[in-house]
C-alpha positions as CSV (number, residue, x, y, z in Angstrom):
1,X,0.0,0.0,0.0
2,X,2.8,2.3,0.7
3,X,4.3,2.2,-2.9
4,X,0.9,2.7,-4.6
5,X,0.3,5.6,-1.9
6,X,3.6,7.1,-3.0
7,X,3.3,6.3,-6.8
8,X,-0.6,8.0,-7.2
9,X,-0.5,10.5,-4.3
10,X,3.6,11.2,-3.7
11,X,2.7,14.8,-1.7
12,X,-0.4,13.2,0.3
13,X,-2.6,16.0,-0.8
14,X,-5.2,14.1,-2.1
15,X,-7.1,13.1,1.1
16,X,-7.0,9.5,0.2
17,X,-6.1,7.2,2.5
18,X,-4.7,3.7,1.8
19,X,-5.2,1.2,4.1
20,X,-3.5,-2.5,4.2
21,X,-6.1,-5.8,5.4
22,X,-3.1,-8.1,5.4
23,X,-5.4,-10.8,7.0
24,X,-8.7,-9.2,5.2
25,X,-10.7,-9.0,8.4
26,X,-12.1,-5.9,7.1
27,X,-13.0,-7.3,3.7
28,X,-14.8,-10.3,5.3
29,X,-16.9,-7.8,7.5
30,X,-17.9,-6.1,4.0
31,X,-18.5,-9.4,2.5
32,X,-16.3,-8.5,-0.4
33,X,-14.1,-10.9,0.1
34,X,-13.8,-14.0,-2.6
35,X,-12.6,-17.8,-3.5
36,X,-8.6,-17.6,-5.0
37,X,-7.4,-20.0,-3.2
38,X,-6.2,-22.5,-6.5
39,X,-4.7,-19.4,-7.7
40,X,-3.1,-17.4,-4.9
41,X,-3.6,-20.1,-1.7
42,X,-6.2,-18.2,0.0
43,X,-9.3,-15.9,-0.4
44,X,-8.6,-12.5,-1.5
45,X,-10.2,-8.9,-1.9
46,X,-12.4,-7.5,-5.0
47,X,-11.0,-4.4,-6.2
48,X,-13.1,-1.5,-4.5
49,X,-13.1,1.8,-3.3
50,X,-15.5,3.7,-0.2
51,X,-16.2,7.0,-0.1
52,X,-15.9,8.0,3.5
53,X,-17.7,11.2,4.6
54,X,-17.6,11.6,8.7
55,X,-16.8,8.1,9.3
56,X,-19.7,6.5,7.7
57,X,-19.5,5.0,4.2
58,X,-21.2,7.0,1.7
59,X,-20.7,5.2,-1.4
60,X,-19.0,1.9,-2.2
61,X,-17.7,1.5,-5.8
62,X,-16.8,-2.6,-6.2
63,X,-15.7,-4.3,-9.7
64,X,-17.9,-6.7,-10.6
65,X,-15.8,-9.3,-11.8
66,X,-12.9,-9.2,-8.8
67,X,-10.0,-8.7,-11.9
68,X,-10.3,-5.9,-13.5
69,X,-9.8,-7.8,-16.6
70,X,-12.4,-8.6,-19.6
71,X,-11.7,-10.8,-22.7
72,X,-11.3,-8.1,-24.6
73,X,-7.7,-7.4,-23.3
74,X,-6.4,-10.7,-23.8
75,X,-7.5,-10.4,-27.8
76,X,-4.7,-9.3,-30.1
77,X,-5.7,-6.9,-32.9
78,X,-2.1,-7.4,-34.7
């Protein structure tokens, strides 16, 4: 989390905060948690971001497909 904090937000002035779940305790309690273990050994984390406002999640933005990834990307055009 540090590298990406330092590689998309190097002066900290964005207000975004970025927060490791090394044991994803806090991705369970969202229930966005999912199967990998035959690929990475245990369950891991969908790709999403919260907005925050006061302490209490406003929005949650979540990738539907836990990748990030569609066919179309794997599909050479040459």
């Amino acid at each position: 989390m540090k590298a990406w904090a330092q590689s998309l937000d190097p002066d900290g002035k964005s207000g975004i905060r970025f927060l490791a779940d090394p044991h994803a305790a806090f991705t369970k309690a969202l229930d966005l948690d999912f199967d990998a273990t035959k690929i990475f050994g245990q369950p891991r984390s969908k790709r999403y971001a919260l907005v925050v406002e006061n302490g209490k999640v406003k929005e949650a933005h979540v990738e539907s497909d836990n990748t990030g990834v569609d066919c179309k990307s794997s599909i050479s055009t040459d």
